[in-house]
C-alpha positions in Angstrom: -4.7 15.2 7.7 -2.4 12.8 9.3 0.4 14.2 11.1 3.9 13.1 10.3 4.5 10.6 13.0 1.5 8.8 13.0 1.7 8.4 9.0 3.2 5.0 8.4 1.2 3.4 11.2 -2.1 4.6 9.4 -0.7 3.6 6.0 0.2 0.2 7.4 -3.5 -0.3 9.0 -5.2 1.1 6.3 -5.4 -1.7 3.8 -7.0 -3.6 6.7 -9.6 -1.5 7.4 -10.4 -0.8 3.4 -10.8 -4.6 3.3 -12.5 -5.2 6.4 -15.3 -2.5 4.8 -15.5 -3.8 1.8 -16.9 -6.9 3.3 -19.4 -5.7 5.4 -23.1 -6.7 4.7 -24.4 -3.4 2.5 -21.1 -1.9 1.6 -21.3 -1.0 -2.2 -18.1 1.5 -2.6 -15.2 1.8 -0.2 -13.1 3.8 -1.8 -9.5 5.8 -0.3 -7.4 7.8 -2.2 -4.4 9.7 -1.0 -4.6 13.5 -1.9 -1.9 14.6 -4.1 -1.4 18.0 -2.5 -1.3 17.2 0.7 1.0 13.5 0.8 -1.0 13.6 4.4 -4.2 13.8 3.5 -6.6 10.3 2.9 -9.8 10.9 0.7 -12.9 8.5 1.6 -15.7 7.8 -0.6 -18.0 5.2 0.6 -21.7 4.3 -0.3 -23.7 1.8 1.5 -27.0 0.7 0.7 -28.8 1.6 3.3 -28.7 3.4 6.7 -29.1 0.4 8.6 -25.4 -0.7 6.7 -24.0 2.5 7.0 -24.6 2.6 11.0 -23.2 -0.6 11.3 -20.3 -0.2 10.0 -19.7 3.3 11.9 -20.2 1.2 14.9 -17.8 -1.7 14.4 -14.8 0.9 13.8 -16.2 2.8 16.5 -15.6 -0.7 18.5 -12.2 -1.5 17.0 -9.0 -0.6 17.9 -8.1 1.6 14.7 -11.7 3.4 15.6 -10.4 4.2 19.2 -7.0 5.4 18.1 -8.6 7.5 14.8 -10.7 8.9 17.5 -7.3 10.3 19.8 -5.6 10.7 16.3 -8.7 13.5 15.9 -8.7 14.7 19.2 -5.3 15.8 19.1 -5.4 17.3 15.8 -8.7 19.1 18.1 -6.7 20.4 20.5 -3.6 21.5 18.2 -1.3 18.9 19.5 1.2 17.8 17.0 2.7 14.9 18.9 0.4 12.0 19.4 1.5 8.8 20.4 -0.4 6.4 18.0 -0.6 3.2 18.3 -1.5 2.3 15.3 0.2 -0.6 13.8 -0.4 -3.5 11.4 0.0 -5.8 14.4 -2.4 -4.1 16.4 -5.6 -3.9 14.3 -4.9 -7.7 12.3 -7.4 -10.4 12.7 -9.8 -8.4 15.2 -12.3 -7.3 12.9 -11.8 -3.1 12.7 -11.6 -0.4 10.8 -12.3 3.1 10.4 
C-alpha cells in the first residue's frame, strides 16, 4: 500500500520502471495493475524465465534509485510511520536505468 503522500511520485515513476522491466534480458510478463479496493494498492505479476533473469532484475532495482526509495517507502510503512519523505519523482529515476 502506498501511503497518500508518496502516491503521485510512485504513479509518476512507475511507467519507467514497468518499461525498464520489460526490457530486461528474460523478462516474459511485467505486469501492474492498480487494485480497485484500495486506489493505493499496485498489483505485480511478473514471470521471468529463469532464475538467473529474475535475480538480475532484483538486483538492478535494488541498485536504482526507485529501489533505494521503495526500500524507505517499506521501511516506513515497517515502522508505522505515515509520513515519509519520498523522493520519488519522474525526474529522479529518468534515464538511469531503474526500477522496482
Amino acid at each position: 500500500m502506498v501511503p497518500d503522500g508518496d502516491f503521485d511520485g510512485v504513479v509518476d515513476a512507475l511507467s519507467t520502471h514497468i518499461d525498464l522491466s520489460r526490457q530486461e534480458k528474460g523478462c516474459l510478463k511485467f505486469e501492474v495493475t492498480q487494485s480497485a479496493e484500495h486506489n493505493n494498492t499496485f498489483i505485480v505479476y511478473e514471470i521471468f524465465a529463469d532464475k538467473a533473469a529474475f535475480q538480475r532484475h532484483q538486483e538492478r532495482v535494488r541498485d536504482s534509485a526507485w529501489g533505494a526509495d521503495i526500500s524507505e517507502l517499506r521501511a516506513a510503512l515497517r515502522d508505522g510511520r505515515k509520513n515519509h519523505e519520498s523522493s520519488l519523482s519522474g525526474d529522479r529515476i529518468r534515464g538511469c536505468g531503474c526500477g522496482v
